[in-house]
C-alpha positions as CSV (number, residue, x, y, z in Angstrom):
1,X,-18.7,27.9,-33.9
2,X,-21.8,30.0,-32.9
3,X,-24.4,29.6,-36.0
4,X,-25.9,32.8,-36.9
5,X,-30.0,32.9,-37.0
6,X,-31.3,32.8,-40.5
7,X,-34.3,34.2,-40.0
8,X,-36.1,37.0,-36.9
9,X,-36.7,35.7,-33.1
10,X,-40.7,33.4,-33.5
11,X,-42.6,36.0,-31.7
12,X,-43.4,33.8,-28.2
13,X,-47.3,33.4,-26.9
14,X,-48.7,31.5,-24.6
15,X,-51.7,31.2,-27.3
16,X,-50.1,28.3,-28.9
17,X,-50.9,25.4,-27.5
18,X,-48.7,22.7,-26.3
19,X,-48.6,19.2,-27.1
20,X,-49.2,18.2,-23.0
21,X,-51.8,20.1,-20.7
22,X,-49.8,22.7,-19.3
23,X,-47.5,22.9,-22.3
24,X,-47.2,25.9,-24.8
25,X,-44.9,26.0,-27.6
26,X,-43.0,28.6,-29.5
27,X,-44.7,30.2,-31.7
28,X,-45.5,28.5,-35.7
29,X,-46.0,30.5,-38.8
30,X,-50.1,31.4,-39.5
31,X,-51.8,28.0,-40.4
32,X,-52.0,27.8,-44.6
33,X,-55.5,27.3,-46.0
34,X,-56.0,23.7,-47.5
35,X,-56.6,24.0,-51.5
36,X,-59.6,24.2,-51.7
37,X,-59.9,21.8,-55.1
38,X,-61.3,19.3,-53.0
39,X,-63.6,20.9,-51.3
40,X,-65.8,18.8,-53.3
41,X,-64.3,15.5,-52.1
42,X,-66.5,13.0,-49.4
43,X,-66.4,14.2,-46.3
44,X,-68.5,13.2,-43.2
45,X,-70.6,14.2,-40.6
46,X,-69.4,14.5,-37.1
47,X,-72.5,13.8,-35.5
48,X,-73.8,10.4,-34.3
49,X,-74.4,7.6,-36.5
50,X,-78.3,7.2,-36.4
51,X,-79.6,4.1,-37.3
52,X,-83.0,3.4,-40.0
53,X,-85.2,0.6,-39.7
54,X,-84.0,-3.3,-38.6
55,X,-83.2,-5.4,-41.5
56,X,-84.1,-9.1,-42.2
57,X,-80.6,-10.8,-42.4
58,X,-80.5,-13.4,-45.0
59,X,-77.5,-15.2,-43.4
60,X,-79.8,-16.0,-40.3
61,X,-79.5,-19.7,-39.7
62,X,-83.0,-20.5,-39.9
63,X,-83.9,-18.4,-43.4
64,X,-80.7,-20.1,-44.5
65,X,-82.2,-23.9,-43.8
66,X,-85.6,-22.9,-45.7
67,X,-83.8,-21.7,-48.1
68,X,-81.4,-24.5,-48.3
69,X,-85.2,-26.6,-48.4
70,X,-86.6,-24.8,-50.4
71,X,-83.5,-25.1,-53.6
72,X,-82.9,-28.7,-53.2
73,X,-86.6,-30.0,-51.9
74,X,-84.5,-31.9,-48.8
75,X,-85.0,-31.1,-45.4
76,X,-81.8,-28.9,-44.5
77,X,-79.3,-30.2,-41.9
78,X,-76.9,-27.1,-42.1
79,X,-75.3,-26.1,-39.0
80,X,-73.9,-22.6,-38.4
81,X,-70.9,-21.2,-39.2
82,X,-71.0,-17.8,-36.9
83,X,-72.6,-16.4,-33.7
84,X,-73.8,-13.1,-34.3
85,X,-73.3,-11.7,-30.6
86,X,-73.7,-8.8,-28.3
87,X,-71.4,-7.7,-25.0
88,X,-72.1,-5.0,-22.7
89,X,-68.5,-4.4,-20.4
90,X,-69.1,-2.9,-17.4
91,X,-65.5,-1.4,-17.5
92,X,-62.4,-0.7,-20.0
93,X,-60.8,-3.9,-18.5
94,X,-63.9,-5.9,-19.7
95,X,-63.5,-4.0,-22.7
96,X,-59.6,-4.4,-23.4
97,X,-60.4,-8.3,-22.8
98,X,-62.6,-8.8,-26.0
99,X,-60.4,-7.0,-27.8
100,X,-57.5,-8.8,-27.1
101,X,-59.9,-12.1,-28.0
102,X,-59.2,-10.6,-31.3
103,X,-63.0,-10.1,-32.1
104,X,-64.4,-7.3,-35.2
105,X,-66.0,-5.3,-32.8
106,X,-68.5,-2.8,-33.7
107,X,-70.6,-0.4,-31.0
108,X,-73.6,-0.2,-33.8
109,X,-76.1,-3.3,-34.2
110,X,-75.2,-5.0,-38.0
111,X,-79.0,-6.0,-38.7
112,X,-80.3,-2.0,-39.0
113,X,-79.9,0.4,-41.9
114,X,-77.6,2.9,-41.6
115,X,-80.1,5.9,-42.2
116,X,-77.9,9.0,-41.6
117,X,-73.6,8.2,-41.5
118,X,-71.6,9.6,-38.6
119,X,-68.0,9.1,-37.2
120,X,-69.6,7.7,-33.6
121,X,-72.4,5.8,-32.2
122,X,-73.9,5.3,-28.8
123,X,-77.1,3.6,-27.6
124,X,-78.9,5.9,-26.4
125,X,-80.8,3.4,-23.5
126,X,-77.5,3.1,-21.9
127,X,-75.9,6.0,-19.4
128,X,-73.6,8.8,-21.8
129,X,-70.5,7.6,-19.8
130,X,-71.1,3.9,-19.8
131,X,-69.2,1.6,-22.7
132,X,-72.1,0.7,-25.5
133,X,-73.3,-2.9,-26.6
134,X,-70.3,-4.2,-28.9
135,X,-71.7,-6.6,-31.6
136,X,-69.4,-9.1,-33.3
137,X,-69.6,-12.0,-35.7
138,X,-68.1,-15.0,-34.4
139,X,-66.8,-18.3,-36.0
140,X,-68.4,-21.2,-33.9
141,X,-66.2,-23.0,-31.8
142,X,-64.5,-19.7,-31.1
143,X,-63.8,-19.5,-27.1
144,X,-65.2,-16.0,-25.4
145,X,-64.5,-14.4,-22.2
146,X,-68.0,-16.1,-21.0
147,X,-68.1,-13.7,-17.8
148,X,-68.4,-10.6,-19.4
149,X,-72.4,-9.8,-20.4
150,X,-73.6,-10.6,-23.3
151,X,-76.8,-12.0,-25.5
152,X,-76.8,-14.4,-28.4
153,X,-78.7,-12.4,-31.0
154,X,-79.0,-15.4,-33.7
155,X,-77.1,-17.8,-35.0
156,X,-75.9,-17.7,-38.5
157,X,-74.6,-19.5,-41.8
158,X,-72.2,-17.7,-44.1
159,X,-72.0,-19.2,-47.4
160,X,-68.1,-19.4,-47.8
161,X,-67.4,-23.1,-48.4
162,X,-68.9,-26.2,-49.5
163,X,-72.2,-27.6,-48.2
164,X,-72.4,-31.2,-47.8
165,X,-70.0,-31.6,-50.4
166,X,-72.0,-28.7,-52.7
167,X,-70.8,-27.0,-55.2
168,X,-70.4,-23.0,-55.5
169,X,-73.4,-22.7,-57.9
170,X,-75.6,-24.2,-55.3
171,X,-74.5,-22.0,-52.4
172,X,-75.3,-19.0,-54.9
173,X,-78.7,-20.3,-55.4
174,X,-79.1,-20.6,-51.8
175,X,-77.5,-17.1,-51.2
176,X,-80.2,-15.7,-53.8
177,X,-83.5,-17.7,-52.4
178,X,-82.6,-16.5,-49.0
179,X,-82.6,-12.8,-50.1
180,X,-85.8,-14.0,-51.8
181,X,-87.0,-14.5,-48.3
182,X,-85.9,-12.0,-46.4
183,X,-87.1,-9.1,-48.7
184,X,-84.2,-8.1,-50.4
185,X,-85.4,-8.5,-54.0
186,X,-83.5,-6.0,-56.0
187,X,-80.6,-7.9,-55.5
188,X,-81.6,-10.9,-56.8
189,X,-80.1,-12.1,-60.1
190,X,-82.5,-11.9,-63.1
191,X,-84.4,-15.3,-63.8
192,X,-82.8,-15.5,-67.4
193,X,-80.0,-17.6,-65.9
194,X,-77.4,-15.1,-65.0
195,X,-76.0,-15.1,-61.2
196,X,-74.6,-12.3,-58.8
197,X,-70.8,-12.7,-59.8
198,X,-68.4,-12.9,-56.9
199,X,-66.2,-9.4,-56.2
200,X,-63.6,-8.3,-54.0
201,X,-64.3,-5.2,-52.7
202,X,-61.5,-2.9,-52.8
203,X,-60.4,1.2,-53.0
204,X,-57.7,3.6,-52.1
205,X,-58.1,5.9,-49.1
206,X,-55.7,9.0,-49.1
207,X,-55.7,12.2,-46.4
208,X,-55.2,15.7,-47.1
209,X,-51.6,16.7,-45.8
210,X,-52.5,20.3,-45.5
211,X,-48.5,21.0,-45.2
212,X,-47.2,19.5,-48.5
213,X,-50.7,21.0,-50.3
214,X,-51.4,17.1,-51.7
215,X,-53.5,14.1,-51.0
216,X,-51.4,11.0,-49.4
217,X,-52.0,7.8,-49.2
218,X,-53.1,6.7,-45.8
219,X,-51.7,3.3,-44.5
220,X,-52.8,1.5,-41.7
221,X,-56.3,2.3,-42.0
222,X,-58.7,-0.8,-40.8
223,X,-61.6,-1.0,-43.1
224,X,-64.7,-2.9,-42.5
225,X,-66.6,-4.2,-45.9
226,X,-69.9,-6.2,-44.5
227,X,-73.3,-7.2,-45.8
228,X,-75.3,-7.7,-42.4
229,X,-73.3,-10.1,-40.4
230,X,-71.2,-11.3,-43.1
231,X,-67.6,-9.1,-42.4
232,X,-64.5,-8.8,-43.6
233,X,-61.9,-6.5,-42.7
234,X,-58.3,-5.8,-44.0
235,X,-55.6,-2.8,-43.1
236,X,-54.7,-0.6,-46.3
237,X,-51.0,-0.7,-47.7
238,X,-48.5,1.8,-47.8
239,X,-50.4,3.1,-50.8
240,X,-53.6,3.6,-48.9
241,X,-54.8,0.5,-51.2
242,X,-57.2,-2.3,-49.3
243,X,-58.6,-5.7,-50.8
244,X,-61.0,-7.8,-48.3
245,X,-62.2,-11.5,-49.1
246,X,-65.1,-12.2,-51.3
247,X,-68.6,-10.8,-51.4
248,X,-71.5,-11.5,-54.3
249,X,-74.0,-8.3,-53.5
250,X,-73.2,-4.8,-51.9
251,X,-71.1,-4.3,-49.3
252,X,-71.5,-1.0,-46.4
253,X,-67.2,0.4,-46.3
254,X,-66.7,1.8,-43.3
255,X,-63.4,2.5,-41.0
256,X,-62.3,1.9,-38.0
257,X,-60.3,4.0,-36.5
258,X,-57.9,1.7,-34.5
259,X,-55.1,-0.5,-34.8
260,X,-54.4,-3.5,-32.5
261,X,-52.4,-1.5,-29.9
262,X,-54.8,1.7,-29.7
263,X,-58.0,2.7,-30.3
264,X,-58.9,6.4,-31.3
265,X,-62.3,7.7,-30.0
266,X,-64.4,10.3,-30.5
267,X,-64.5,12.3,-27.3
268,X,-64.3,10.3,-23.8
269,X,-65.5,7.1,-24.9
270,X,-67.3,6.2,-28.3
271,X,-65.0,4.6,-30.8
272,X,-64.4,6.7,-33.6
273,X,-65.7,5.9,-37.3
274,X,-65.5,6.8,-40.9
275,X,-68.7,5.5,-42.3
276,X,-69.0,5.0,-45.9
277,X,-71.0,4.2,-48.4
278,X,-73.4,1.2,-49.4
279,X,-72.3,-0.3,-52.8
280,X,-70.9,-2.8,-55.3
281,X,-68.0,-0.9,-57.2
282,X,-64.7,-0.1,-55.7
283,X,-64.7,2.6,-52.6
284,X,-61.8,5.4,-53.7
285,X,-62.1,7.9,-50.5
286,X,-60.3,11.2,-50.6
287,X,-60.5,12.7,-46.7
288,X,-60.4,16.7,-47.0
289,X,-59.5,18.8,-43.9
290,X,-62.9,20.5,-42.6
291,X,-64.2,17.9,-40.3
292,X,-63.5,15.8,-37.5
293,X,-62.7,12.4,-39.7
294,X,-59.3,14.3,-41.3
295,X,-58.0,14.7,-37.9
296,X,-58.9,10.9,-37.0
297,X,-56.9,10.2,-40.3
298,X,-53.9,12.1,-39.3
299,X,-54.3,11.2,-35.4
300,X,-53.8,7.5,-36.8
301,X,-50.9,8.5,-39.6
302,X,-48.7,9.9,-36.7
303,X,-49.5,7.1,-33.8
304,X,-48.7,4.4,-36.6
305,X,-45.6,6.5,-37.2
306,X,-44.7,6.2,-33.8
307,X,-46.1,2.4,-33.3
308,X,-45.2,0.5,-36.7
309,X,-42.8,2.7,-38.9
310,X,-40.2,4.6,-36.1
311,X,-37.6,5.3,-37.7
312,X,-35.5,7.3,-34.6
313,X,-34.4,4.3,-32.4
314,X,-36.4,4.9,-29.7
315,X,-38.9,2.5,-28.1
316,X,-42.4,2.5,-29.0
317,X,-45.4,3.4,-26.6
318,X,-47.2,0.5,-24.6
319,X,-47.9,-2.4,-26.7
320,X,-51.7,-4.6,-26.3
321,X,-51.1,-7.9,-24.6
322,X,-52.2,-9.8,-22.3
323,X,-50.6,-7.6,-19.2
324,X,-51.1,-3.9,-21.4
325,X,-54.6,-2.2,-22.6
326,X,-54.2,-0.7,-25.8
327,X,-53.7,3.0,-25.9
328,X,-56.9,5.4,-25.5
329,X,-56.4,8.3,-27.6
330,X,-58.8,10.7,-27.4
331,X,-60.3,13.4,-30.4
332,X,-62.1,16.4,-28.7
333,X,-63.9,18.8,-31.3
334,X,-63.1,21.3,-29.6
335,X,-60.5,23.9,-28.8
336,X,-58.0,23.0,-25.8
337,X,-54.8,21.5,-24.7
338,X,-53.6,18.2,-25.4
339,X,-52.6,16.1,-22.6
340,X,-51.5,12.6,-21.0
341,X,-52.6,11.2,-17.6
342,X,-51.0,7.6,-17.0
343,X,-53.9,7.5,-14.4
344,X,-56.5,7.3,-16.8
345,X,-54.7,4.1,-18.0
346,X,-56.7,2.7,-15.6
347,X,-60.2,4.4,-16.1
348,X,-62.9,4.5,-18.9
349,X,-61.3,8.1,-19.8
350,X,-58.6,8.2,-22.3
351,X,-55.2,8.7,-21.2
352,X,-54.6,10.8,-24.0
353,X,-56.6,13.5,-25.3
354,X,-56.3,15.5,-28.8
355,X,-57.7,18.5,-29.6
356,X,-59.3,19.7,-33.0
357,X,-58.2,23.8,-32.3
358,X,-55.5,25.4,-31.0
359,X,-56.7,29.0,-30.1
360,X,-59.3,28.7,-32.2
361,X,-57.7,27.6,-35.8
362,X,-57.5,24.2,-36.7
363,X,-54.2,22.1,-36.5
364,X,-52.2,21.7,-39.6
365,X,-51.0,18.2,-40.1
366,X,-47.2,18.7,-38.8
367,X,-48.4,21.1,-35.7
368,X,-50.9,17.4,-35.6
369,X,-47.5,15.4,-36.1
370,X,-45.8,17.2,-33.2
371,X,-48.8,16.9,-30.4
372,X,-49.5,13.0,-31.2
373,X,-45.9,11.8,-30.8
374,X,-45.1,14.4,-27.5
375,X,-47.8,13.0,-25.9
376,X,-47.2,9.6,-27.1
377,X,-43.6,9.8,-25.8
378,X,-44.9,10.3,-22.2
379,X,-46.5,7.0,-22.4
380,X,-43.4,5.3,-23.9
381,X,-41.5,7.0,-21.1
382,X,-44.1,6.2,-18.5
383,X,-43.6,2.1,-20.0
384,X,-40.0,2.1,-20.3
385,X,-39.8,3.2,-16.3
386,X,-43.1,3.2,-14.4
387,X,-41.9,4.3,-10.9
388,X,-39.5,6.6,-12.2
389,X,-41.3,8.1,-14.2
390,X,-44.1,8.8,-11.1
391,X,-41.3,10.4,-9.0
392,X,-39.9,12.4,-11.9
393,X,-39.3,16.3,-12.1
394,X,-42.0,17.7,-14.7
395,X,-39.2,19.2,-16.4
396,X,-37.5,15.5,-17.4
397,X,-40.4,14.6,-18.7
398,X,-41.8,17.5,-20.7
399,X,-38.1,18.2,-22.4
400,X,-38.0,14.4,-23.6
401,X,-41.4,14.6,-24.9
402,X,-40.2,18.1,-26.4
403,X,-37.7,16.5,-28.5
404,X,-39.5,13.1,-29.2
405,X,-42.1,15.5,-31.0
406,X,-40.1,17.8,-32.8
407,X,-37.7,15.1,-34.1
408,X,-40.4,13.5,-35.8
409,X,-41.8,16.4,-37.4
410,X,-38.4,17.2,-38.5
411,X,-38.3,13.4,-39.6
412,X,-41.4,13.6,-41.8
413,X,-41.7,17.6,-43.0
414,X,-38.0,18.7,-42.7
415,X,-39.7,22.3,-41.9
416,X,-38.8,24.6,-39.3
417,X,-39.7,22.5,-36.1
418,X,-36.1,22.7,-34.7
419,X,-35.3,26.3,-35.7
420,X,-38.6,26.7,-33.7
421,X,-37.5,25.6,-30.9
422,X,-34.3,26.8,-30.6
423,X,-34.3,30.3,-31.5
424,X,-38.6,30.3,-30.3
425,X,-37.7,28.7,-26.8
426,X,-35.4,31.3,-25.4
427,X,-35.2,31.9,-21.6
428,X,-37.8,34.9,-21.0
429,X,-40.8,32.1,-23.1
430,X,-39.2,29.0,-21.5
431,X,-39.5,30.8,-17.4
432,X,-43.3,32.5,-18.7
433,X,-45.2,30.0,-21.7
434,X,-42.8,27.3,-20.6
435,X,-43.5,27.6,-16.9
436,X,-39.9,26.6,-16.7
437,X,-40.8,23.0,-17.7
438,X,-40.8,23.0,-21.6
439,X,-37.4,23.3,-22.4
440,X,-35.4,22.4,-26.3
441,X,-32.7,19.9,-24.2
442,X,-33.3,17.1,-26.3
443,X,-33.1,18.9,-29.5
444,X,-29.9,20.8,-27.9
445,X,-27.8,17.6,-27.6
446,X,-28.9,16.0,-31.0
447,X,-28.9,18.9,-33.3
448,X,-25.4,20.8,-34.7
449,X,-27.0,24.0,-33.8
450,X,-25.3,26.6,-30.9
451,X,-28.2,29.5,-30.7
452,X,-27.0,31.4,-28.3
453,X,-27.3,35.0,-28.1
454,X,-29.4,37.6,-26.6
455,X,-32.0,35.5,-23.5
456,X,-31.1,32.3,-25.6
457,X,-29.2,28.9,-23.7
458,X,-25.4,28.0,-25.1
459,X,-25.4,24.8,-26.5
460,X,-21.9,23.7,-27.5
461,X,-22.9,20.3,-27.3
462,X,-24.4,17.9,-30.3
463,X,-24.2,14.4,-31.9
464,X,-26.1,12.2,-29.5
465,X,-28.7,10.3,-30.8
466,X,-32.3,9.9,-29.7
467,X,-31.4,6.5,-28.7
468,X,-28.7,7.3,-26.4
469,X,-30.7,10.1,-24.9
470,X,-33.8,7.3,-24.4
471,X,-31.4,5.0,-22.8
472,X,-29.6,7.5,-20.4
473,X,-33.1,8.5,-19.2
474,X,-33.7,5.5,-18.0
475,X,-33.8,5.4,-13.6
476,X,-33.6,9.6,-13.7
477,X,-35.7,11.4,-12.1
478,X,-33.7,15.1,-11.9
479,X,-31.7,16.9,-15.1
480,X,-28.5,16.2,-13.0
481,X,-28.6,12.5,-12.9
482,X,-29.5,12.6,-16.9
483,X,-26.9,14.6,-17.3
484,X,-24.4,11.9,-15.1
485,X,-25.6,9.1,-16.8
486,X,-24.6,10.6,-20.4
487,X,-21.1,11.1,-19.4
488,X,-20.9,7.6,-18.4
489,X,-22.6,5.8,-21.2
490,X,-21.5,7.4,-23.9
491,X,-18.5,8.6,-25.7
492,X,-18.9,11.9,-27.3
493,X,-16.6,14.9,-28.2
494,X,-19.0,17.6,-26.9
495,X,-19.5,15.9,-23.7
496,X,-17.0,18.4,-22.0
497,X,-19.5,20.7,-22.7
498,X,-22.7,18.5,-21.3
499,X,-22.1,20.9,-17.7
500,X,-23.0,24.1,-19.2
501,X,-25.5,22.8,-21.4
502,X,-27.8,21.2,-18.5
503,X,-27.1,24.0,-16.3
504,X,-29.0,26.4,-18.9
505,X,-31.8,24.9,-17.4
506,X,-31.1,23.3,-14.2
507,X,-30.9,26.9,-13.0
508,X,-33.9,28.7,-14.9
């Protein structure tokens, strides 16, 4: 039965952006203004971490011998836990290979003071478009892609577990005699007896969701707590809640914007950072909208969406192993139009680019929502069926990643993402905005909805999920053989409609 519109025709510009490179979209309601009771909360500069002056690291395997000496009056023997390390890849794969060693990588040197925060950092003796030194902290014994550059800074001890058969009490008093000698005095327990007590260093971390007008909790974050080259890291649960391993002074928080099977940078090529503060209480971090670390935050909510909590069926984008890089997702501060290039796969660029602005006002989290995953869906697609997906008709491509998007922003806001797109995306937007690529198929054969009417498509046909759709993709190349493949795979009561559905478009 043909629904009736609830509300007026979206007026159609080709201002809004699209969630590929040459796609537009139907037009949204005006962006709402974030409340602006937190304007107050932390928020962080988007320029370029700078560093302060180089720091004398305690945990450096020489102070710790002297200060193992100089405790117990006998000549230390202790050997070194870590290698505190340096690499310089020439290329991403170089890159992608000490990540998937599983090493804490960060692009800024740990033994410097962090004088001014920043959500990036790059040295600035190496070449704009060239990866930076990555520093780590490695166990010894640890095996490391040997080939790829790199300089043994120093070696160190971290006072974790027993030496010689030692006691806690005596690590402590090694821990404090080496701060002794390395300067760091003011945290150095009084001499009435009393120690620096052990802590866990732990917080919250929750995003402005500018949509639903409230803070949420942000899972999935990877954040850093490290003193100099002693590090620990830990992912925050689904209440944006984090606990790392044990520390006895202060501790620098930072995050990290990545997760195993993608990395988030900030521009082209520096990995992208929320660097925090310098402390010894809990870290409890609100992130407001008004800078560049609240789109990380939601950048990351939507790919882990996609990656880790998919609730739609479908198959998630390219995984990191030993035959995949992780996913480069690229944050431009700037206004533009997202995009993905499988050929960047294979270059330092990132195969996927984000922008800040849409025509010159800032993304709301769902219109966020709706880029991430459309974009992310091409490189599922391009995963799921390589050379197919090469030889493909734009318009395949861009009407799955049409209705990958807007199925998860229906998923996670319920708002008006479908209505949107079928009463926005009528025939005159779809030939002119759409360039006759960007087209509401996939939403068409899910959703119960028949808009036709007045320059809009008939859609008699509904009740296929986004599985079914995924899996009938697979091997097409043309509208026509999707269409084919439906009828045979599945069973559906509309399918005698399927013809005049897929010829709405087939013959724009």
């Amino acid at each position: 039965m043909r629904k009736i519109c609830i509300f007026a025709l979206l007026a159609l510009s080709a201002a809004l952006l699209s969630a590929c490179k040459d796609e537009p979209l139907p037009a949204l309601e005006e962006q709402q203004q974030h409340d602006e009771q937190y304007i107050n909360a932390m928020r962080q500069s988007n320029d370029m971490l700078e560093l302060g002056q180089e720091l004398q690291d305690p945990y450096r395997i020489d102070i710790m011998r002297q200060a193992y000496a100089n405790v117990t009056g006998i000549k230390s023997a202790l050997e070194p836990t870590h290698r505190y390390l340096r690499f310089l890849p020439k290329d991403d794969d170089e890159y992608y290979r000490l990540k998937a060693a599983n090493l804490e990588l960060f692009d800024f040197p740990l033994h410097y003071e962090i004088a001014q925060p920043g959500t990036y950092y790059h040295d600035p003796e190496l070449p704009a478009d060239a990866i930076t030194w990555q520093y780590c902290v490695v166990p010894v014994g640890r095996e490391l892609p040997e080939d790829i550059a790199h300089e043994l800074l120093y070696e160190v001890f971290i006072p974790t577990a027993s030496v010689d058969g030692s006691k806690s009490g005596l690590l402590d008093a090694i821990e404090d005699e080496a701060m002794r000698l390395t300067g760091h005095t003011e945290l150095i327990p009084p001499a009435d007896g009393a120690k620096a007590k052990r802590w866990n260093p732990s917080g919250t971390i929750k995003v402005w969701d500018d949509v639903r007008q409230q803070l949420e909790p942000l899972a999935g974050a990877r954040v850093h707590a490290r003193w100099l080259t002693h590090v620990e890291t830990c992912l925050t649960d689904a209440n944006g809640y984090f606990r790392t391993a044990s520390f006895r002074f202060q501790v620098n928080y930072s995050i990290k914007w990545e997760r195993a099977d993608f990395d988030i940078r900030s521009g082209n090529w520096g990995q992208a950072w929320y660097n925090g503060p310098k402390q010894k209480t809990v870290w409890n971090l609100d992130i407001t909208k008004g800078g560049l670390s609240w789109v990380y935050a939601q950048v990351l909510r939507w790919a882990n969406k996609y990656w880790y909590d998919n609730t739609l069926g479908i198959k998630t984008p390219p995984q990191n192993t030993t035959w995949k890089r992780a996913v480069k997702i690229g944050v431009m501060d700037k206004d533009g139009r997202a995009f993905y290039s499988r050929t960047n796969r294979w270059t330092t660029f990132p195969e996927i680019k984000i922008y800040r602005y849409e025509e010159g006002k800032e993304c709301r989290a769902d219109r966020l929502l709706e880029i991430v995953c459309h974009e992310l869906a091409h490189a599922s697609h391009w995963d799921m069926d390589k050379e197919i997906y090469r030889k493909a008709d734009r318009i395949v491509k861009e009407s799955w990643a049409v209705g990958v998007g807007c199925f998860f922003a229906d998923d996670e806001y319920h708002n008006q993402t479908i209505s949107k797109w079928n009463y926005g995306a009528n025939f005159t937007w779809i030939k002119n905005e759409g360039e006759g690529l960007y087209t509401p198929l996939v939403v068409d054969l899910r959703d119960g909805i028949n808009q036709y009417g007045a320059d809009l498509p008939i859609d008699r046909v509904s009740g296929y999920s986004l599985y079914q759709i995924e899996q009938a993709l697979k091997g097409c190349t043309t509208l026509a053989q999707w269409r084919d493949r439906l009828k045979s795979m599945y069973s559906n009561p509309t399918s005698v409609y399927l013809d005049e559905l897929f010829d709405n478009y087939i013959n724009l």
